[in-house]
N, C-alpha and C positions, 0 to 999 in steps of 0.2 A: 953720825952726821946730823947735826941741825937740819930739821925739815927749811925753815927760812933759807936757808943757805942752800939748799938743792936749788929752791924756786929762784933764786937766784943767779942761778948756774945756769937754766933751763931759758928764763928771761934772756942772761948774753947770748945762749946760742941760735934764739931766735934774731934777733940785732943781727947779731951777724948773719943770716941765711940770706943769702940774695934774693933783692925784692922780685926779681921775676918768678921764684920757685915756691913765695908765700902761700900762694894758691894751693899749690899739692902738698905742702908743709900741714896747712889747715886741713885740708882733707884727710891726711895721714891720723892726725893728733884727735881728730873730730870722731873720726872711724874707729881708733883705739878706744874712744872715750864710753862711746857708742855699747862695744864689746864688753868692756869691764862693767855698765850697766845690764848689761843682762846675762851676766854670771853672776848675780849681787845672791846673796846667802837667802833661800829660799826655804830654810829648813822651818821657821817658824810657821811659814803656809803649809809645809810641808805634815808637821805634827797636828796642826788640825785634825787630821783624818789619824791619828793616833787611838787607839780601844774603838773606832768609830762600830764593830762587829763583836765588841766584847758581849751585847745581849741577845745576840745570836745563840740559838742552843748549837750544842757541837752536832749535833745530828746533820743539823742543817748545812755550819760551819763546812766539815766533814766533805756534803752534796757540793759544796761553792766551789770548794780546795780542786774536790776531784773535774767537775767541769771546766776549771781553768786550767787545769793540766792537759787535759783533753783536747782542750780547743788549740793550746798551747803546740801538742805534737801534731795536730790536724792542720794547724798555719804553715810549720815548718817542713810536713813531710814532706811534699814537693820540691823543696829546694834539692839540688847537686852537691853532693858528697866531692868535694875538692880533692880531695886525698884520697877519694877511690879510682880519678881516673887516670885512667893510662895515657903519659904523653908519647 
């Protein structure tokens, strides 16, 4: 399908939406628009921080790894095991 010819499509079926529902029509289309900019592809901010600890000695590396795993199981202990209890 022609991109021009969707926007086309998309044009009549505003035309047609009764003028009293414009209001929530634009809010809908504004709110979508809204969403798909902050899902936009973040990978490239993302890769920034790519080898950012490659001159890290692994000793050290090693010390980081195991402290965030730690802190990791220490966030989580206290949560409720769903599947342990009895209804």
């Amino acid at each position: 399908m022609v991109y021009g010819s969707i926007e086309a499509k998309v044009i009549d079926e505003i035309n047609l939406f009764p003028k009293n529902k414009l209001q929530q029509l634009y809010d809908f289309i504004h709110f979508f628009r809204l969403g798909l900019e902050s899902t936009r592809d973040r990978s490239n901010e993302i890769m920034e921080f790519a080898g950012c600890w490659q001159d890290m000695k692994q000793e050290k590396f090693n010390d980081f790894f195991n402290e965030i795993n730690e802190r990791r199981k220490n966030a989580f202990s206290g949560r409720i095991d769903r599947d342990s209890i009895n209804s």
